[in-house]
N, CA, C and O atoms as a GROMACS GRO file, in nm:
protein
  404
    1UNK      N    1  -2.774  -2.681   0.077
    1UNK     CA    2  -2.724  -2.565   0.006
    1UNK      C    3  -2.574  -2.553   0.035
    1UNK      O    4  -2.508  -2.552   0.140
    2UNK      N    5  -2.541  -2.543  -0.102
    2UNK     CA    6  -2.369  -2.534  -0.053
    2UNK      C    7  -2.313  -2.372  -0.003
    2UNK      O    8  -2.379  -2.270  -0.024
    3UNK      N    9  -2.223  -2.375   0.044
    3UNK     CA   10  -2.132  -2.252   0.100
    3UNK      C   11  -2.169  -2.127  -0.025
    3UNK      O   12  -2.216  -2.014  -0.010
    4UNK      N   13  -2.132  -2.193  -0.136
    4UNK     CA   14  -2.127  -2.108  -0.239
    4UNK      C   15  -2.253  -2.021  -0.298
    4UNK      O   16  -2.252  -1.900  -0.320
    5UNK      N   17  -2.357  -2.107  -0.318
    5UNK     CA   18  -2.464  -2.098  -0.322
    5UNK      C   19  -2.542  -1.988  -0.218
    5UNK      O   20  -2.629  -1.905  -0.243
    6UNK      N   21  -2.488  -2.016  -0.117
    6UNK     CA   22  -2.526  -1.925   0.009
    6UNK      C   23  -2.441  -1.775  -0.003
    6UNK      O   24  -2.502  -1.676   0.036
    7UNK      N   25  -2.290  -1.757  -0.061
    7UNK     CA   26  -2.248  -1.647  -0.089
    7UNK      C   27  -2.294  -1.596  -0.195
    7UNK      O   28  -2.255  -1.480  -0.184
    8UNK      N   29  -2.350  -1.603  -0.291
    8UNK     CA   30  -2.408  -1.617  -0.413
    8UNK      C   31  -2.516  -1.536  -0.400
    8UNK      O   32  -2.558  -1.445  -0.471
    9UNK      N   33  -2.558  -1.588  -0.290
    9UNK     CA   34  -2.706  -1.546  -0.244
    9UNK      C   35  -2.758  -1.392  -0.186
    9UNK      O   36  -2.865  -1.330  -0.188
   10UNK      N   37  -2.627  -1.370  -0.137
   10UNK     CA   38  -2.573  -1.248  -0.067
   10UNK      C   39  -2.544  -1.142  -0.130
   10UNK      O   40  -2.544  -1.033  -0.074
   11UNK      N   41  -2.514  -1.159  -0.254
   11UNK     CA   42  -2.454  -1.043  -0.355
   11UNK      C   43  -2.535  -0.938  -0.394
   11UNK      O   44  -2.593  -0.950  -0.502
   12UNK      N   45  -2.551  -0.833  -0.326
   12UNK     CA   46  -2.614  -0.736  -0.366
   12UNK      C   47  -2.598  -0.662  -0.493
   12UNK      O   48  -2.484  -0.626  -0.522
   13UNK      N   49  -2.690  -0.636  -0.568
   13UNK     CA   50  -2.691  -0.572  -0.714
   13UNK      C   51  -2.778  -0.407  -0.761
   13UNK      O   52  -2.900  -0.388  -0.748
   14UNK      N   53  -2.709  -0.337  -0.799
   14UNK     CA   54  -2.793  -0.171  -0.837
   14UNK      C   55  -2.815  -0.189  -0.990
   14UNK      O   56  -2.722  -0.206  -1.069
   15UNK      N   57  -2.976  -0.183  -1.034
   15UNK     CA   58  -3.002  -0.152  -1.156
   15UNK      C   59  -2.931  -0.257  -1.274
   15UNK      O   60  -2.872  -0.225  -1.377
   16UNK      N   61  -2.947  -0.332  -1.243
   16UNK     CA   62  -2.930  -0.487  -1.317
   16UNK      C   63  -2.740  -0.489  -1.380
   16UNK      O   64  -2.691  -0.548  -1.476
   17UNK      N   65  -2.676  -0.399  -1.276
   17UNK     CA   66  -2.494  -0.422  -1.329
   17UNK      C   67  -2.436  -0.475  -1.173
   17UNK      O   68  -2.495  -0.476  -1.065
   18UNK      N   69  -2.310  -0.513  -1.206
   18UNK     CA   70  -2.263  -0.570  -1.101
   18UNK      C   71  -2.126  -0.478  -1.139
   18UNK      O   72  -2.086  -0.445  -1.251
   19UNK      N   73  -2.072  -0.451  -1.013
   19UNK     CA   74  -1.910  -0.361  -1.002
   19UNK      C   75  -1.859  -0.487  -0.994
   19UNK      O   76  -1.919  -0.581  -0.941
   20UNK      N   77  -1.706  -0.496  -1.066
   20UNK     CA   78  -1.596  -0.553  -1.092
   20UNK      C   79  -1.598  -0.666  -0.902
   20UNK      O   80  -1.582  -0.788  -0.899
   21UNK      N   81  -1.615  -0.594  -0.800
   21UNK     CA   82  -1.617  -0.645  -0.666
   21UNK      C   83  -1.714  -0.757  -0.666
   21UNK      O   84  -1.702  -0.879  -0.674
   22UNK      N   85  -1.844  -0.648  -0.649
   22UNK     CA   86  -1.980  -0.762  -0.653
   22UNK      C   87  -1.977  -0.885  -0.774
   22UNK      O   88  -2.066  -0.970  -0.766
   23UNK      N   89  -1.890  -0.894  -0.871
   23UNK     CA   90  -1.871  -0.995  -0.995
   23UNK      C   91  -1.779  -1.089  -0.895
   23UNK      O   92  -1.793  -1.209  -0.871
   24UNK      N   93  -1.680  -0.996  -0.843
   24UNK     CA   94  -1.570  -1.194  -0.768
   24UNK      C   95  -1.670  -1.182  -0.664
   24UNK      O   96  -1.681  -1.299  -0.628
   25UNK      N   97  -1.762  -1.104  -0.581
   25UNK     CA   98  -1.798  -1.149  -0.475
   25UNK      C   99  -1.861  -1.282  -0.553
   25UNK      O  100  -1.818  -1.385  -0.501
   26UNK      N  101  -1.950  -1.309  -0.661
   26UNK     CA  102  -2.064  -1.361  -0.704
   26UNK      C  103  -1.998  -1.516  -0.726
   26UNK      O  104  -2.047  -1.628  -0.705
   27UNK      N  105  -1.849  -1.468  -0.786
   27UNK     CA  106  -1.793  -1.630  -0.841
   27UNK      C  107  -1.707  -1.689  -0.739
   27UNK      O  108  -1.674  -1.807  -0.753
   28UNK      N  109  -1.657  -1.603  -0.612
   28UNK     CA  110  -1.568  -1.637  -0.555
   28UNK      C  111  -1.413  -1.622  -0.563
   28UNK      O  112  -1.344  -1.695  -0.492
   29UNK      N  113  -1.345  -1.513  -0.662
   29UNK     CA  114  -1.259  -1.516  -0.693
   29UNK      C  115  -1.178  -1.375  -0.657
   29UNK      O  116  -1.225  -1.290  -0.582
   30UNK      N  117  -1.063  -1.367  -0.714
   30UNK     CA  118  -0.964  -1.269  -0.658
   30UNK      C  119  -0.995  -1.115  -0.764
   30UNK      O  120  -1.039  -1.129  -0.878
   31UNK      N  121  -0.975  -1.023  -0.725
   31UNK     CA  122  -1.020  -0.910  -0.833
   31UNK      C  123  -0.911  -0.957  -0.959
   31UNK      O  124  -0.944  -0.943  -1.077
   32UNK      N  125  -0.792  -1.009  -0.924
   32UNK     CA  126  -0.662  -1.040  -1.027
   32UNK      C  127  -0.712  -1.136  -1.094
   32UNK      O  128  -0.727  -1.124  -1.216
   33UNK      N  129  -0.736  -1.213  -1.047
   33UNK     CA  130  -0.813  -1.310  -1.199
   33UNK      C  131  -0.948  -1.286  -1.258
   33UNK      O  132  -0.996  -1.335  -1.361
   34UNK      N  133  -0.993  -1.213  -1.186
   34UNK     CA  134  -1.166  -1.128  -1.297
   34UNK      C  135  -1.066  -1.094  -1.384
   34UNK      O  136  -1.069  -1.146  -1.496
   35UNK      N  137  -0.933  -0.980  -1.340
   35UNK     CA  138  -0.860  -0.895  -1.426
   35UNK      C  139  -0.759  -0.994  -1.544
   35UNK      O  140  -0.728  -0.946  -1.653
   36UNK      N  141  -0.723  -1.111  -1.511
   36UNK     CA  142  -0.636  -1.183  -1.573
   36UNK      C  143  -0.758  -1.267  -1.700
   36UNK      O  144  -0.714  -1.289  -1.812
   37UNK      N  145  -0.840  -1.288  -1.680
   37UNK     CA  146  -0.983  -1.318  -1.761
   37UNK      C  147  -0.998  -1.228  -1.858
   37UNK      O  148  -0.986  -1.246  -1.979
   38UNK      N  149  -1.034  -1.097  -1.782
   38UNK     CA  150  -1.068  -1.020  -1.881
   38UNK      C  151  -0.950  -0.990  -2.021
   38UNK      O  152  -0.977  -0.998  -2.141
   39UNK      N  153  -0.863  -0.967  -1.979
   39UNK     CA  154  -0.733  -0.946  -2.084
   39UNK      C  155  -0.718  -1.040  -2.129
   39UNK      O  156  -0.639  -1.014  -2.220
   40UNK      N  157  -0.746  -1.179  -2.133
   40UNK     CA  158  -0.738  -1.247  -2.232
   40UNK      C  159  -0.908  -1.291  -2.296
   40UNK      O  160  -0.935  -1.371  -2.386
   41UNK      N  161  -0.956  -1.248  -2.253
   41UNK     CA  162  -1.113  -1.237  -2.346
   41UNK      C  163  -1.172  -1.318  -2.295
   41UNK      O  164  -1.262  -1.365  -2.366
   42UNK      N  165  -1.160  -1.369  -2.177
   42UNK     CA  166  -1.242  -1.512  -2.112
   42UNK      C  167  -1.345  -1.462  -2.010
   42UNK      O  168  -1.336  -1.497  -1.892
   43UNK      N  169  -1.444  -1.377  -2.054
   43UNK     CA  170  -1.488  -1.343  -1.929
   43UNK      C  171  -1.653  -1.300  -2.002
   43UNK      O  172  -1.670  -1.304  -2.124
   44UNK      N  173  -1.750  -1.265  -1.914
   44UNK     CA  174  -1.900  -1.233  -1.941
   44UNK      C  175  -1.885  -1.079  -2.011
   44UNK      O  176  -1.794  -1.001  -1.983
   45UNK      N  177  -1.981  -1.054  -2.098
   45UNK     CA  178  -1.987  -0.878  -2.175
   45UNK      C  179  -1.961  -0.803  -2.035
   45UNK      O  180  -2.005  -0.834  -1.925
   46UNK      N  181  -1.872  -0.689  -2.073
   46UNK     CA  182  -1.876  -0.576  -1.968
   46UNK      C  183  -1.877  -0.455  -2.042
   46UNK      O  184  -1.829  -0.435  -2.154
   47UNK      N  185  -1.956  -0.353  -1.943
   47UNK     CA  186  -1.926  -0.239  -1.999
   47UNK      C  187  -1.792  -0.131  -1.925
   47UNK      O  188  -1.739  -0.173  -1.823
   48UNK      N  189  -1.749  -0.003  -1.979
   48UNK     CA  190  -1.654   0.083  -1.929
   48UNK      C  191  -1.771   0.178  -1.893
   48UNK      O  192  -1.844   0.234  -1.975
   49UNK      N  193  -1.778   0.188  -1.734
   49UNK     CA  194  -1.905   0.318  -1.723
   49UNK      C  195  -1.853   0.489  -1.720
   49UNK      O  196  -1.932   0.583  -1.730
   50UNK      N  197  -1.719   0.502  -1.707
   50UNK     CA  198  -1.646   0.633  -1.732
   50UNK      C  199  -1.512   0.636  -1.786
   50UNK      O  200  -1.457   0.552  -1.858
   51UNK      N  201  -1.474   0.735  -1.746
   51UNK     CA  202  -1.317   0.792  -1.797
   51UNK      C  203  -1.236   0.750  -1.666
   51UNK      O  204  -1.114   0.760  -1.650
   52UNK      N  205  -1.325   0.703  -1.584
   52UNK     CA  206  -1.187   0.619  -1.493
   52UNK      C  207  -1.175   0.455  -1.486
   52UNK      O  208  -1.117   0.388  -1.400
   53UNK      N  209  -1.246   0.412  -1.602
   53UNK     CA  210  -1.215   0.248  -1.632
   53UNK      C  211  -1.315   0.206  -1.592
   53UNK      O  212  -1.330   0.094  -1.642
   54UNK      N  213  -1.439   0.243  -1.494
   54UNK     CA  214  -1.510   0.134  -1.416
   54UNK      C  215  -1.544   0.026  -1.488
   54UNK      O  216  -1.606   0.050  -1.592
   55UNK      N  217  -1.524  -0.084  -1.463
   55UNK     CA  218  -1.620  -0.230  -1.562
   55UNK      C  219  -1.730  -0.228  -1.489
   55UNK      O  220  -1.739  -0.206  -1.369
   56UNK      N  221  -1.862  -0.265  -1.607
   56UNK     CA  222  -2.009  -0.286  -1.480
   56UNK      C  223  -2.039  -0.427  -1.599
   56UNK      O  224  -2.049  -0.441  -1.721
   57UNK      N  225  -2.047  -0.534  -1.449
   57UNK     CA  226  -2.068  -0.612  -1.582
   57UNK      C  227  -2.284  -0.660  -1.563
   57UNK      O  228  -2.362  -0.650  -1.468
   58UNK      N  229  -2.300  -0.707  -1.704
   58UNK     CA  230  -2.474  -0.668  -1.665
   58UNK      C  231  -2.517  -0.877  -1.590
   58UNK      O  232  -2.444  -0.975  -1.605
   59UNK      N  233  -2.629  -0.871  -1.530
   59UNK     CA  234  -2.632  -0.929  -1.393
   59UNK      C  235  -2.667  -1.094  -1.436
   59UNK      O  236  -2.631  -1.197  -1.377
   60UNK      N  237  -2.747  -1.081  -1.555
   60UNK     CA  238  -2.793  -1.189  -1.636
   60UNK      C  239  -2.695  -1.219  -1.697
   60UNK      O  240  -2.652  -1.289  -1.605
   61UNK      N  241  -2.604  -1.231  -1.789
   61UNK     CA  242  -2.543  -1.261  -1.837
   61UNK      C  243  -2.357  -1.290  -1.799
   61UNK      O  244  -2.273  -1.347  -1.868
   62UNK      N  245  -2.346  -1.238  -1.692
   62UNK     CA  246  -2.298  -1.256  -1.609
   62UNK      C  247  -2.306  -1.407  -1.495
   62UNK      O  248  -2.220  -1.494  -1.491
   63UNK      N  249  -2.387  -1.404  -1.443
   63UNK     CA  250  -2.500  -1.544  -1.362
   63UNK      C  251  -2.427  -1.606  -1.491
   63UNK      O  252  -2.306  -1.621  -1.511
   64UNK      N  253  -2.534  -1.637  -1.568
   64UNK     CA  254  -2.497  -1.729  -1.713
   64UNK      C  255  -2.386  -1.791  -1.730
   64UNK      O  256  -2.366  -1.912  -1.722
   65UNK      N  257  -2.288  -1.680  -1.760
   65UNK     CA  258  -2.159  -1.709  -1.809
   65UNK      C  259  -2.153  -1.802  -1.679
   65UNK      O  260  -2.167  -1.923  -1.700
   66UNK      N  261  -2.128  -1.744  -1.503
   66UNK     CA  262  -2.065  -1.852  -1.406
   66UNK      C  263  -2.126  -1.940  -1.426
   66UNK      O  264  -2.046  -2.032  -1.440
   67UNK      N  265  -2.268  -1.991  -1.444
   67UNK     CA  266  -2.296  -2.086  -1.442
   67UNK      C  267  -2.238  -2.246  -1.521
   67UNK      O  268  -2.237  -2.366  -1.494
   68UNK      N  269  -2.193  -2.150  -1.636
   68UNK     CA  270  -2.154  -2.214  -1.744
   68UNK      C  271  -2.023  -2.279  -1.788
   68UNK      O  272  -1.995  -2.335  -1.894
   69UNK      N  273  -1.927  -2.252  -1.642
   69UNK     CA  274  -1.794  -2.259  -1.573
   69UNK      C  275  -1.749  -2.413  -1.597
   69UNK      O  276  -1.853  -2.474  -1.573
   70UNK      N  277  -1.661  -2.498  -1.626
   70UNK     CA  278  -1.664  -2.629  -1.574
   70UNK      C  279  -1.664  -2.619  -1.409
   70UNK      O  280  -1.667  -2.514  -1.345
   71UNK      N  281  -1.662  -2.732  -1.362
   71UNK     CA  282  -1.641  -2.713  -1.230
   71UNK      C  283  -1.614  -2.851  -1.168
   71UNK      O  284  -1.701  -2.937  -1.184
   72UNK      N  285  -1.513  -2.880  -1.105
   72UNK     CA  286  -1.439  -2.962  -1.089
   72UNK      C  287  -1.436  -3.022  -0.877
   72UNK      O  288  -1.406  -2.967  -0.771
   73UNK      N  289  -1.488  -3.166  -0.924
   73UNK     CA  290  -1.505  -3.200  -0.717
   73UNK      C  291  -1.345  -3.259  -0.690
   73UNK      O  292  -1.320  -3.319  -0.585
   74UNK      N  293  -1.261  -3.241  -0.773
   74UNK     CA  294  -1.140  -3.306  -0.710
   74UNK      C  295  -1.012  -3.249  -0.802
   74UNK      O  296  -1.031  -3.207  -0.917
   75UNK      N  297  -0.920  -3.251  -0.759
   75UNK     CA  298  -0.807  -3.228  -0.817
   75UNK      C  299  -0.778  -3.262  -0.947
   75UNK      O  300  -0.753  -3.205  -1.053
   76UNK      N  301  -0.788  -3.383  -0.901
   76UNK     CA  302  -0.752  -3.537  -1.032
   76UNK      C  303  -0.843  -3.478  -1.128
   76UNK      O  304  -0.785  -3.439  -1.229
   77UNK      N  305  -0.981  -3.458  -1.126
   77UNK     CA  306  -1.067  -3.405  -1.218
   77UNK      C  307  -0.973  -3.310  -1.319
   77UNK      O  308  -0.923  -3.347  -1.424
   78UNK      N  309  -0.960  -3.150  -1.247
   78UNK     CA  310  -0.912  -3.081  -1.292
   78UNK      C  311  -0.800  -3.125  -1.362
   78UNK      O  312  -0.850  -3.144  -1.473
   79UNK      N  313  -0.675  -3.155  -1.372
   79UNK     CA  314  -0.577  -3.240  -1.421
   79UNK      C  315  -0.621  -3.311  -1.514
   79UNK      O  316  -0.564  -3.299  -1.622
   80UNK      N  317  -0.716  -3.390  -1.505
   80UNK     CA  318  -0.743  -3.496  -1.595
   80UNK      C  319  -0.800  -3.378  -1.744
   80UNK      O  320  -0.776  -3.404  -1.862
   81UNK      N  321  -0.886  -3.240  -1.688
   81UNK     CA  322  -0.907  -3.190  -1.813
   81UNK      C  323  -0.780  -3.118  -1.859
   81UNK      O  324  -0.749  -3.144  -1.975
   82UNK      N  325  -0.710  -3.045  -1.802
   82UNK     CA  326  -0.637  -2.960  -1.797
   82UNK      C  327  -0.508  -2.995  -1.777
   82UNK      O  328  -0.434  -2.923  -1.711
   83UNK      N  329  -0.456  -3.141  -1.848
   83UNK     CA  330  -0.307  -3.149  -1.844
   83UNK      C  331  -0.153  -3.045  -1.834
   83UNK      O  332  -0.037  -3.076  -1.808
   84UNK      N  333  -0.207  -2.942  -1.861
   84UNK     CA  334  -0.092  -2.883  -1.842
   84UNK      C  335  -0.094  -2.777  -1.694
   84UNK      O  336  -0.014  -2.684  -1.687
   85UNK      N  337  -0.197  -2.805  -1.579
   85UNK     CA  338  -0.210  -2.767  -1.474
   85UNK      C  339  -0.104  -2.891  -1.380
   85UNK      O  340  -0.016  -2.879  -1.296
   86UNK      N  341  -0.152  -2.974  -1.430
   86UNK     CA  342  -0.049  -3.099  -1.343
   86UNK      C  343   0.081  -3.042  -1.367
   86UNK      O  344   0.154  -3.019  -1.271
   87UNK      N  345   0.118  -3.015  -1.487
   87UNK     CA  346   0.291  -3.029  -1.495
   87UNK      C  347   0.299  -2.883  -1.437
   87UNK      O  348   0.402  -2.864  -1.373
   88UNK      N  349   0.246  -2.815  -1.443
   88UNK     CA  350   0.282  -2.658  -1.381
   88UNK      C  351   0.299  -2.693  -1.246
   88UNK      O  352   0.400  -2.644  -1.195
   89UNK      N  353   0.210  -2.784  -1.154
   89UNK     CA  354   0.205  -2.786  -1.020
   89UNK      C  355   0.313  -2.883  -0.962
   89UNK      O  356   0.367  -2.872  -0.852
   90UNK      N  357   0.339  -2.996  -1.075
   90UNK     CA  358   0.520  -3.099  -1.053
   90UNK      C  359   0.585  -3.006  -1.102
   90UNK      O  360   0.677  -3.060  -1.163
   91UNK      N  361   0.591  -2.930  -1.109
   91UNK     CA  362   0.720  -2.826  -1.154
   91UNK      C  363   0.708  -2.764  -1.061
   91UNK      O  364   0.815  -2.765  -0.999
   92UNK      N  365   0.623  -2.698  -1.006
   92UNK     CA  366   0.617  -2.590  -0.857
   92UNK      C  367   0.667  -2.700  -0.764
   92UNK      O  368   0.775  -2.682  -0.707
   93UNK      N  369   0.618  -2.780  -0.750
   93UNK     CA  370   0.645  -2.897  -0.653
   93UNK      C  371   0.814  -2.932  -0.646
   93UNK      O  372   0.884  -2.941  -0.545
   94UNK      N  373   0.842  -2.944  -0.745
   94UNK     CA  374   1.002  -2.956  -0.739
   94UNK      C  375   1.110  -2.848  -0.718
   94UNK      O  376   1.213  -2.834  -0.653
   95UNK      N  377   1.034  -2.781  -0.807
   95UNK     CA  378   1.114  -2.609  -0.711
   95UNK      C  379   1.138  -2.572  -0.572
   95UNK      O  380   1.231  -2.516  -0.515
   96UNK      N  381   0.994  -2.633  -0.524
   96UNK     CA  382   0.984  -2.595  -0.388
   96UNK      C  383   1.108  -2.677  -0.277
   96UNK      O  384   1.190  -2.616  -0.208
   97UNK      N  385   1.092  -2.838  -0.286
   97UNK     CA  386   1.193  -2.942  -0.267
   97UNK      C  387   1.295  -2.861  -0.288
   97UNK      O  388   1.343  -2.795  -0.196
   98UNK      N  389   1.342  -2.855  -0.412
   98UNK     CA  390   1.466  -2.842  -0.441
   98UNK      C  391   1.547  -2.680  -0.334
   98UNK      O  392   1.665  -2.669  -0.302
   99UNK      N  393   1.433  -2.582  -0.302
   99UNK     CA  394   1.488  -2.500  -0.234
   99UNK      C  395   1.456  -2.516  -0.099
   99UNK      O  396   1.491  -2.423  -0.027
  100UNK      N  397   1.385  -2.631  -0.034
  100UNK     CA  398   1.389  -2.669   0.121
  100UNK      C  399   1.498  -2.735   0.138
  100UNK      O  400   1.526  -2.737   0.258
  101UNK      N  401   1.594  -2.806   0.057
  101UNK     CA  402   1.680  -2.857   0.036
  101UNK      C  403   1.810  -2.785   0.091
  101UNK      O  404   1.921  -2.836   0.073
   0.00000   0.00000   0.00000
């Protein structure tokens, strides 16, 4: 069983929704990119549960969507789908040089 699988496992859920938290607890991710997802439409159905924004997203379809993630065992992988992650990261890469410099 991987690491993930085992945090996964852990995620406690009320009445078949998950809070915006328990959703990155589930995928592993930062609340800023649930949030950077959502605004561009890349993300599982959610609902607004009040007048103060809450997202609840529902628990099945949610699962689903992560499941449904590419998912990548190496760098090179990623890159190889996602060409324009390489040049973002030789461009960070040279920035960086250029100001240890």
């Amino acid at each position: 069983m991987s690491v993930k699988q085992h945090i996964l496992e852990e995620v406690p859920f009320e009445s078949g929704f998950w809070s915006r938290q328990e959703y990155c607890k589930y995928r592993n991710i930062p609340l800023s990119q649930e949030r950077r997802e959502r605004a561009e439409g890349r993300c599982p159905p959610f609902i607004i549960a009040d007048r103060n924004g809450r997202i609840l997203y529902k628990v099945g379809p949610a699962k689903e969507y992560a499941e449904n993630l590419p998912s990548f065992g190496s760098r090179a992988e990623a890159y190889a789908s996602y060409p324009q992650l390489a040049e973002r990261d030789a461009l960070q890469s040279e920035n960086l040089e250029r100001t240890r410099a």
